[in-house]
C-alpha angles and dihedrals in degrees: 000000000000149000120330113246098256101044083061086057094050091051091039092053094043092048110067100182087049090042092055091048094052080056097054091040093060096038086059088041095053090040084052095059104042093050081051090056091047101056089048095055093056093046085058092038108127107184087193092060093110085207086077095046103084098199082078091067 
């Protein structure tokens, strides 16, 4: 089944090299997904919705 949650954060926080890959790992994870939230913003982005021109406010 596994490791419990906390033992994988004992062997991630003893182990450097592992500790700086989970980094990068998340950093590429996070980067992924908000490249992936981008591009759907501007897939739904509708210039004639008179909420985004600001002269409207």
């Amino acid at each position: 089944m596994g490791l419990p949650w906390y033992r994988v954060h004992a062997v991630v926080l003893n182990d450097p090299g592992r500790l700086l890959s989970i980094h990068i790992m998340h950093t590429a994870l996070v980067a992924g997904w908000v490249g992936s939230m981008a591009l759907y913003d501007l897939v739904i982005f509708d210039p004639s919705n008179p909420v985004i021109n600001l002269m409207w406010r």
